[in-house]
N, C-alpha and C positions, 0 to 999 in steps of 0.2 A: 504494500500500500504506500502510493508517494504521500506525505505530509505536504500541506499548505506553504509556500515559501514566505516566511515571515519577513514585517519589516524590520534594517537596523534599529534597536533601538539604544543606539548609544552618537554622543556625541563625537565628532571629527575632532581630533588634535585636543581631549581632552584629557588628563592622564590622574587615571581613574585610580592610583594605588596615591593621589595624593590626601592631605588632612582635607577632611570636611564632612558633612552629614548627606545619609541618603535615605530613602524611601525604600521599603523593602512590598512589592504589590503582591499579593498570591491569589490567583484565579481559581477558579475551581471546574471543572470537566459543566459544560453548557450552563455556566453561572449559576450553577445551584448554592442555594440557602441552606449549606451544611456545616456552617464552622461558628455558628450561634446561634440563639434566637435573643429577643428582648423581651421579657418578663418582668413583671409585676409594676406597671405603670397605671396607677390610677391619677385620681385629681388632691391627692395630700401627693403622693411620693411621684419622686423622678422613677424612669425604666431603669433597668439592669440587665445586663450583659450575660448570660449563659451561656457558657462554653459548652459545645457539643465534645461526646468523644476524640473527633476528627481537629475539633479545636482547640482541645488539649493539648493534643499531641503536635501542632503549629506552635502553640503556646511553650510548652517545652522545647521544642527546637531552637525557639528564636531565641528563649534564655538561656542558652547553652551554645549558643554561637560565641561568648568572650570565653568560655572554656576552652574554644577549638580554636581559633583564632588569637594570634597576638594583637594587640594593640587597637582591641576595636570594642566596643559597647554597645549595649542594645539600650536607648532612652524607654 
């Protein structure tokens, strides 16, 4: 099966191992609603954030990327 030829997405002449912050986007297979849902929003409280299974395990990755990597942080 050929895959879709994606566009670049990275900037020309930009040198990407220098200091500065970035965006980490994670997609999901035909944009499904699987890595939370928003629970318990009434009219006294604000919603909250529920991690699916699937979002957990995102949620562990991402905080475990300055383990595996030198010199980098997850905000």
């Amino acid at each position: 099966m050929d895959l879709p030829k994606r566009k670049q997405n990275r900037l020309d002449n930009f040198d990407y191992s220098s200091d500065g912050a970035y965006y980490i986007t994670i997609c999901t297979s035909g944009r499904k609603k699987i890595l939370s849902e928003i629970v318990g929003a009434d009219t006294i409280r604000p919603c909250k954030t529920k991690l699916s299974q699937y979002g957990e395990i995102v949620d562990e990755a991402m905080n475990n990327i300055a383990n595996i990597y030198e010199n980098i942080s997850v905000d």
